[in-house]
SEKE-517107 format. One line per field, with one value per residue: y, x, z of N, C-alpha, C in turn; residue number from 1. Coordinates in steps of 0.05 Angstrom, whole numbers, plus 5000, padded with zeros to 4 digits. Atoms other than C-alpha are relative to their C-alpha. Example, Ala and Ser with C-alpha at 12.3 -4.5 7.8 and 13.67 -1.06 7.14 Angstrom:
% SEKE-517107
nnorth <- [4976|4976]
neast <- [5018|4984]
nup <- [5000|4999]
canorth <- [4910|4979]
caeast <- [5246|5273]
caup <- [5156|5143]
cnorth <- [5024|5022]
ceast <- [5018|4985]
cup <- [5000|5014]
pos <- [1|2]
//
This chain:
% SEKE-517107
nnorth <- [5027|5021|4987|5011|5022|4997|4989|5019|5018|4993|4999|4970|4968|4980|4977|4984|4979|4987|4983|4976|4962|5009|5012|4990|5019|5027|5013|5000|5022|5014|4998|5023|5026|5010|5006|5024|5011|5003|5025|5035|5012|4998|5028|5027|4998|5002|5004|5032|5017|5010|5021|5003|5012|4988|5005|5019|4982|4973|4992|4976|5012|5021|5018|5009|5018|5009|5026|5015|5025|4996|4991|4969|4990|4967|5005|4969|4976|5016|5023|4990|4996|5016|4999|4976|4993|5018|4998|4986|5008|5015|4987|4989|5011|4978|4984|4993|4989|4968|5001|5005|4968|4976|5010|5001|4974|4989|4998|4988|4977|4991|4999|4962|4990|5013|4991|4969|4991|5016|4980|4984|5012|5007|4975|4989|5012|4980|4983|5010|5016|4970|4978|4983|4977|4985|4977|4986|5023|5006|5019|5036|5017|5005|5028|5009|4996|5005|5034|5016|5001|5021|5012|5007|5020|5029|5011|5005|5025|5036|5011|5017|5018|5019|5008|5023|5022|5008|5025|4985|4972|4998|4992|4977|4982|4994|4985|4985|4986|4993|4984|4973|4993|4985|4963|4980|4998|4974|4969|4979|4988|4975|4987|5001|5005|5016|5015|5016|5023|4989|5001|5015|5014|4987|5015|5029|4986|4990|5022|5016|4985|4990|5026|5006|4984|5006|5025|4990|4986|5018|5018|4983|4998|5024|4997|4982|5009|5022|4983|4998|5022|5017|5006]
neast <- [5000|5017|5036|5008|5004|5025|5013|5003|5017|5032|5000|4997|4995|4977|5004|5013|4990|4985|5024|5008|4978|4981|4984|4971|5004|4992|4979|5020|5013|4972|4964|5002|4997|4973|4985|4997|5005|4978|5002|5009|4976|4976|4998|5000|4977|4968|5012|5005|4989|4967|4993|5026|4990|4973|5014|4981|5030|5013|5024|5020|5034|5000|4970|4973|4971|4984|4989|5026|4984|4980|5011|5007|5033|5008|5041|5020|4975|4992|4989|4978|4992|4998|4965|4980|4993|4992|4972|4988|4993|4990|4975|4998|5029|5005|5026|5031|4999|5002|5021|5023|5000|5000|5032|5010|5002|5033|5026|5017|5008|5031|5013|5005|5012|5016|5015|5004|5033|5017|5021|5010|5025|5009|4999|5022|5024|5033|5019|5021|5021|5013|5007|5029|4991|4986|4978|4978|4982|4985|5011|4998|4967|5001|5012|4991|4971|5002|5005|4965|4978|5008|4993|4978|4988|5020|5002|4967|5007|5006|4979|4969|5006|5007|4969|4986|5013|5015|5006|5032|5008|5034|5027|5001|5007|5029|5003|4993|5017|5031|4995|4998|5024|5027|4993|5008|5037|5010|4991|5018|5026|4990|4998|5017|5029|5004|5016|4982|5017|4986|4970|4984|4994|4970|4978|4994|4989|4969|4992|5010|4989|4978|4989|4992|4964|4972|4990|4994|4976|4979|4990|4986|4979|4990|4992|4965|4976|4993|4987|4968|4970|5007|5006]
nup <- [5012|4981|5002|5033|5006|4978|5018|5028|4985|4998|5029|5016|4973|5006|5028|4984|4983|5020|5011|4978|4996|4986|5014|4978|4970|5009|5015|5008|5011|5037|4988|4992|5013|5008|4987|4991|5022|5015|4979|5004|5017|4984|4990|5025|5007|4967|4976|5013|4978|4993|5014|5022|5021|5020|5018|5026|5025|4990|5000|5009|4997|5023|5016|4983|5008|4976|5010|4979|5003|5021|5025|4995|5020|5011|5005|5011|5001|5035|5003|4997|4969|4990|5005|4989|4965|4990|5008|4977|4972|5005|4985|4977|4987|4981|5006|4988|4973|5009|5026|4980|4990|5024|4995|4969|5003|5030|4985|4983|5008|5016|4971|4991|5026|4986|4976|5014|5017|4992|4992|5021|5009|4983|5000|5022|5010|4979|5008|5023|4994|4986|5018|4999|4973|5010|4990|5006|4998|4972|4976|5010|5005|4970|4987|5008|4997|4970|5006|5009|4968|4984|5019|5014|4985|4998|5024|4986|4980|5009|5012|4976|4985|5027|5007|4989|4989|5024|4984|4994|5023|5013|4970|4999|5024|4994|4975|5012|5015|4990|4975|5022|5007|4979|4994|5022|4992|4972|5010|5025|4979|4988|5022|5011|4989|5006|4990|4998|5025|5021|5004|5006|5030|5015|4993|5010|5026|5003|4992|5020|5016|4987|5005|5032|5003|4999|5018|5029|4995|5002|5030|5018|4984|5013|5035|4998|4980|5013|5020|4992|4994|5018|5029]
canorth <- [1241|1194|1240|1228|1151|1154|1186|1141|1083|1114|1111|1178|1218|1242|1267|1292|1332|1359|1384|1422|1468|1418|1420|1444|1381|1330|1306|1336|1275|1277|1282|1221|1177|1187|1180|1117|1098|1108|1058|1003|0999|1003|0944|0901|0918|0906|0867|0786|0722|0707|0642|0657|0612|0619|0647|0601|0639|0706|0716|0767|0756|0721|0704|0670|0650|0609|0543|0486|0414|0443|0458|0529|0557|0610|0618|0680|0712|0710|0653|0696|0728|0662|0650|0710|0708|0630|0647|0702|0661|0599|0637|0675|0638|0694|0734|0715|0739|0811|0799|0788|0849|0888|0856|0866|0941|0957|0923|0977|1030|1012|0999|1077|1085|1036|1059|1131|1129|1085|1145|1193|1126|1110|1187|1190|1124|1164|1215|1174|1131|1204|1241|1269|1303|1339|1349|1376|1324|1347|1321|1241|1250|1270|1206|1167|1183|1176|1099|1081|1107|1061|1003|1004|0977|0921|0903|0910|0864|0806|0808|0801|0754|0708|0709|0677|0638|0614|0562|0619|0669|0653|0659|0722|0746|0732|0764|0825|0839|0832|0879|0936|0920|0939|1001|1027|1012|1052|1105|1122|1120|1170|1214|1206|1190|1161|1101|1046|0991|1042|1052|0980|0971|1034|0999|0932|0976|1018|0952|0908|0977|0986|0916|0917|0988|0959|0899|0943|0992|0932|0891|0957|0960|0882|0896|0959|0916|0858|0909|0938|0876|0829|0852]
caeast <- [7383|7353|7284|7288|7297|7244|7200|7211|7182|7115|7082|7071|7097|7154|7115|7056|7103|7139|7077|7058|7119|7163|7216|7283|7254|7276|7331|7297|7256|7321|7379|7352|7342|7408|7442|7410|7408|7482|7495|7455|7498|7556|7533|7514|7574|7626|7589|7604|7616|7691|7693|7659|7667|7729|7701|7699|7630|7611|7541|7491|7412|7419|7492|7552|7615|7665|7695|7654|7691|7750|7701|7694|7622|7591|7507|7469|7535|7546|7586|7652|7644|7647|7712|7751|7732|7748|7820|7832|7815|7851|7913|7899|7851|7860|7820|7749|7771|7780|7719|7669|7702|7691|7617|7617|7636|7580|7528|7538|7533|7469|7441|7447|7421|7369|7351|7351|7296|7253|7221|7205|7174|7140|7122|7082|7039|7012|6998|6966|6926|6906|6894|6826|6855|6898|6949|7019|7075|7115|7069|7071|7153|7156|7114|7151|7225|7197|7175|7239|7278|7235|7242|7314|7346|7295|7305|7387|7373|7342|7398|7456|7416|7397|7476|7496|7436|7400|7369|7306|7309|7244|7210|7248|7230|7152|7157|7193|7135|7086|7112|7131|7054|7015|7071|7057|6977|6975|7026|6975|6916|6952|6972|6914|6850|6804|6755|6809|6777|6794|6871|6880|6863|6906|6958|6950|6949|7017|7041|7031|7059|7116|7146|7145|7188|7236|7236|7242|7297|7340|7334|7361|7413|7434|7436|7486|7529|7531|7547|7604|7640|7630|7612]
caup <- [8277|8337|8340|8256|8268|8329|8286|8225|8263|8268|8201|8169|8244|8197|8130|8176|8212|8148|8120|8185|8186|8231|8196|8249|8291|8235|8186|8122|8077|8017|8065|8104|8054|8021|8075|8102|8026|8014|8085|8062|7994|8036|8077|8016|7990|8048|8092|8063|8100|8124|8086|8025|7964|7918|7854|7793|7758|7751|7741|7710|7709|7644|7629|7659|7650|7697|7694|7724|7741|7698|7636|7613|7609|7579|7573|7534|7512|7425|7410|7395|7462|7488|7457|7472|7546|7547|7509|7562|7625|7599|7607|7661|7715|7768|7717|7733|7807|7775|7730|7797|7825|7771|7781|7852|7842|7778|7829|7876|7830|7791|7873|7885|7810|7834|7896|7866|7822|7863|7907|7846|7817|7873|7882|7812|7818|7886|7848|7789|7835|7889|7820|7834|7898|7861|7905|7898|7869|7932|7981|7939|7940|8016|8036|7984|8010|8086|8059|8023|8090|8127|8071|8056|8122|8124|8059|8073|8131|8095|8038|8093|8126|8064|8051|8113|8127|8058|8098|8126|8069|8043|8128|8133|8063|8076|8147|8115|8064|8115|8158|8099|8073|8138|8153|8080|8095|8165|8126|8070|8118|8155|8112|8062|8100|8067|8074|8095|8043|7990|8015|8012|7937|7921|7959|7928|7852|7874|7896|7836|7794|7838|7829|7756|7763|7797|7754|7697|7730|7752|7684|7653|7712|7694|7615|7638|7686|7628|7568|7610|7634|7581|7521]
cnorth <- [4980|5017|4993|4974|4992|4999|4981|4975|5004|5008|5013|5024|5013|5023|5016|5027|5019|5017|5021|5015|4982|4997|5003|4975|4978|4992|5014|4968|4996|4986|4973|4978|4996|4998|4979|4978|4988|4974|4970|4999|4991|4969|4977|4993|4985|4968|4968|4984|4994|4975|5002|4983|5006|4998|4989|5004|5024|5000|5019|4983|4971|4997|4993|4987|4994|4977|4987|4969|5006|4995|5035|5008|5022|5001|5025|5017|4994|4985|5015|5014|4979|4984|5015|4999|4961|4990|5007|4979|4967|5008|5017|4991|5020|5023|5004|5009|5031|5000|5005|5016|5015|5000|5015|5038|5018|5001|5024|5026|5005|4998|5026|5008|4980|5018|5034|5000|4982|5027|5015|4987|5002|5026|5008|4979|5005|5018|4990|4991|5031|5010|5014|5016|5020|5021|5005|4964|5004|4983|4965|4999|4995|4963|4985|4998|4998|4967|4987|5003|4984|4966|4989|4983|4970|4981|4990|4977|4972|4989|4993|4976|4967|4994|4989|4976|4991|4987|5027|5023|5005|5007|5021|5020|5008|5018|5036|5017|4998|5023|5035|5009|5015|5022|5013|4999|5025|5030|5015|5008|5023|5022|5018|5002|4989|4982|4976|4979|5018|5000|4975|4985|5013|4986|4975|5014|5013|4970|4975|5024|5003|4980|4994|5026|4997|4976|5010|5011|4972|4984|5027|5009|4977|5002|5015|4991|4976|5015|5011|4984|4985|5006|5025]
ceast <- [4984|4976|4994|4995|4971|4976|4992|4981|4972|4992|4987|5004|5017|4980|4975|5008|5003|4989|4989|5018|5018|5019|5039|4991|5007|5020|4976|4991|5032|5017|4996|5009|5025|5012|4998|5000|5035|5022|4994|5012|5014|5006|5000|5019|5016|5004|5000|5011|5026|5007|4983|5027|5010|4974|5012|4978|4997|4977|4978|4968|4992|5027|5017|5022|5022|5016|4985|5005|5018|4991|4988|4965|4991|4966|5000|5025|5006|5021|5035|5013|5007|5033|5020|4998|5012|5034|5018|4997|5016|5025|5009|4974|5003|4980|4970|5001|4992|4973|4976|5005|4989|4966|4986|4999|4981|4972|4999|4994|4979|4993|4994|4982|4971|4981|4991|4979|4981|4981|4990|4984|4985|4976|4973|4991|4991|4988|4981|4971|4983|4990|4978|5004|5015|5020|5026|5016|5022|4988|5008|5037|5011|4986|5015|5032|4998|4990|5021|5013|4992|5008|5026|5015|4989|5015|5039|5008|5008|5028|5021|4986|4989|5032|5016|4977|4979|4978|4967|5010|4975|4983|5009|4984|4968|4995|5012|4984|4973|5004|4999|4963|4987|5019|4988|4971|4999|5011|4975|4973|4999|5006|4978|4969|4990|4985|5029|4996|5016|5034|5002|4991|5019|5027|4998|5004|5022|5017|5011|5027|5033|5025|5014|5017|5011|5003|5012|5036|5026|5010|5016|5025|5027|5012|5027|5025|5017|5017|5029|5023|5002|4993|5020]
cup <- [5016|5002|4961|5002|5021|4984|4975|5008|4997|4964|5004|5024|4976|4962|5014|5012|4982|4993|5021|5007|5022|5001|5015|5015|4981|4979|4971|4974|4976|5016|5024|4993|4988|5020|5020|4973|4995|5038|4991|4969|5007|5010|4990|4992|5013|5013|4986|5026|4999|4983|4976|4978|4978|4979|4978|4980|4997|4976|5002|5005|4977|4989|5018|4991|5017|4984|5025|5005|4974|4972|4993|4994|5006|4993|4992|4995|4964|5002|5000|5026|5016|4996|5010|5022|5006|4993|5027|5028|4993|5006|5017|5017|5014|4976|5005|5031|4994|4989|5021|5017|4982|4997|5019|4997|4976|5017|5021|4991|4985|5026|4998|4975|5010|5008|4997|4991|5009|5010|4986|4977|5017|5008|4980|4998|5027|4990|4986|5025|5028|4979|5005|5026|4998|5014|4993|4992|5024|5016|4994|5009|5033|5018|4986|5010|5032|4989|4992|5030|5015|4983|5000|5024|5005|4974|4999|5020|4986|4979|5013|5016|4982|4994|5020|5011|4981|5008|5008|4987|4995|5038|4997|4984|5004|5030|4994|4986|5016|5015|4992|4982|5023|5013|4974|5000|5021|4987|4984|5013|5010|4990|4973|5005|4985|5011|5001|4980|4977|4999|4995|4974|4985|5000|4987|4962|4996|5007|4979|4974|5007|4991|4972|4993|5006|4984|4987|5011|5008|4983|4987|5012|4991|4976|5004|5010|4972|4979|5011|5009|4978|4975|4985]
pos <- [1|2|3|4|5|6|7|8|9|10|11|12|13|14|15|16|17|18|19|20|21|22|23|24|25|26|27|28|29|30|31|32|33|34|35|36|37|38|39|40|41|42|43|44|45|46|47|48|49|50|51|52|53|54|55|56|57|58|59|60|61|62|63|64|65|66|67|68|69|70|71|72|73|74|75|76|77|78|79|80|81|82|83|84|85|86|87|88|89|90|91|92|93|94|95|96|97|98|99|100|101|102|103|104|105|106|107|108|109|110|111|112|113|114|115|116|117|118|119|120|121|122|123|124|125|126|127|128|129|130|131|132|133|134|135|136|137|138|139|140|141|142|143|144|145|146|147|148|149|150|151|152|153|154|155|156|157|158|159|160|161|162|163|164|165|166|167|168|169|170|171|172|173|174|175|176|177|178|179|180|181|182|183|184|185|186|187|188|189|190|191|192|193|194|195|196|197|198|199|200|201|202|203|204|205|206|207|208|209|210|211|212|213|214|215|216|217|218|219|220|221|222|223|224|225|226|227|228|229|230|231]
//
C-alpha cells in the first residue's frame, strides 16, 4: 500500500509500471481506486462540523422544501406535492430531520454510482481522442483509474474543507484544478509521448468532455435522489 501511494504521486510511475509486468510491486489499478474511492465517500459522508446548522430545508439541485421564518416552502415540486409534504411536516416538524437523512444517505450512494462510472468515462474519451493509435481499451482504463486515485482525495479535501471554511473555497478550488491539470498533463505525456503542444489540446478536449459527463451523471444522480425522497 505505501510503495502504491509513493508511486501514485509520480504521474504515470504507477500505469507505466503496470504495463511493464510490475504488477506484485503494486496495489492492482481497480483495487486501489475502490478502495481509496469507497474512503473518500466515507469521509464526505461522516466527516461534518460539530455545530452544524439545525435543519429547516432539505435541498436537491432544483427543488426544496423546509420552513423559512415559520413559512413553509416548496420550489420545482408539482403543486400537490407541495401540499402533501407541507400537511406531513406541519404535523410532524422532526420530519424534515429524517427527510435530510434520507438525503444525506441517497448522496452517498449516487457518489459511489458517481465516482464509478467516471473512470470507464474518462477511459473511452482517451481512446476517442488516441484513436489513430489504436491501442487497447485496457491501457485508456489503467491510466484512467491511476488519475481518479490521484483525483479523488484532492477533490475529498476541498469538499471538507469548503464545509468548515466557505470563506477560501473558491482559492482552494482554483489551486486544486491547477494542480490536477498539470498532474493529468505530465501523466499523458508520460504515458503517451507525443509532441507536448499536442497533449495539451487533447487534454483541454478530454477536459471540456469530461465535465459535461459528470454534469450529466450527477444531474441523473440528483433526478434519482429527488424521485426517491419526494416524489
Amino acid at each position: 500500500m505505501w510503495r502504491t501511494m509513493r508511486g501514485l504521486l509520480r504521474p504515470g510511475h504507477l500505469t507505466l509500471a503496470y504495463l511493464a509486468g510490475q504488477r506484485r510491486r503494486y496495489l492492482t489499478p481497480l483495487r486501489l481506486f475502490l478502495s481509496i474511492c469507497l474512503l473518500c465517500v466515507g469521509l464526505v459522508h461522516w466527516v461534518r462540523p460539530a455545530h452544524e446548522k439545525p435543519t429547516d430545508q432539505v435541498s436537491f439541485v432544483h427543488a426544496k422544501i423546509g420552513v423559512k421564518d415559520g413559512r413553509f416552502v416548496c420550489e420545482s415540486l408539482p403543486a400537490e406535492r407541495c401540499v402533501y409534504w407541507q400537511r406531513r411536516i406541519s404535523a410532524d416538524p422532526e420530519l424534515l430531520k429524517d427527510l435530510e437523512q434520507a438525503r444525506r444517505s441517497n448522496n452517498q450512494m449516487t457518489r459511489q454510482a458517481v465516482f464509478l462510472a467516471m473512470p470507464p468515462s474518462l477511459a473511452l474519451l482517451l481512446l476517442l481522442v488516441y484513436w489513430p493509435r489504436k491501442q487497447a481499451f485496457g491501457l485508456h482504463m489503467v491510466a484512467s483509474l491511476h488519475l481518479h486515485s490521484f483525483m479523488l482525495p484532492l477533490i475529498t479535501a476541498q469538499v471538507l474543507l469548503a464545509r468548515w471554511f466557505p470563506g477560501v473555497a473558491w482559492i482552494s478550488g482554483g489551486s486544486l484544478a491547477a494542480v490536477v491539470l498539470a498532474f493529468s498533463a505530465v501523466t499523458l505525456q508520460r504515458i503517451y509521448q507525443g509532441r507536448p503542444w499536442l497533449t495539451g489540446v487533447k487534454l483541454a478536449g478530454v477536459c471540456v468532455a469530461y465535465i459535461s459527463v459528470f454534469a450529466l451523471w450527477t444531474g441523473l444522480a440528483a433526478n434519482w435522489n429527488l424521485q426517491r425522497i419526494l416524489m
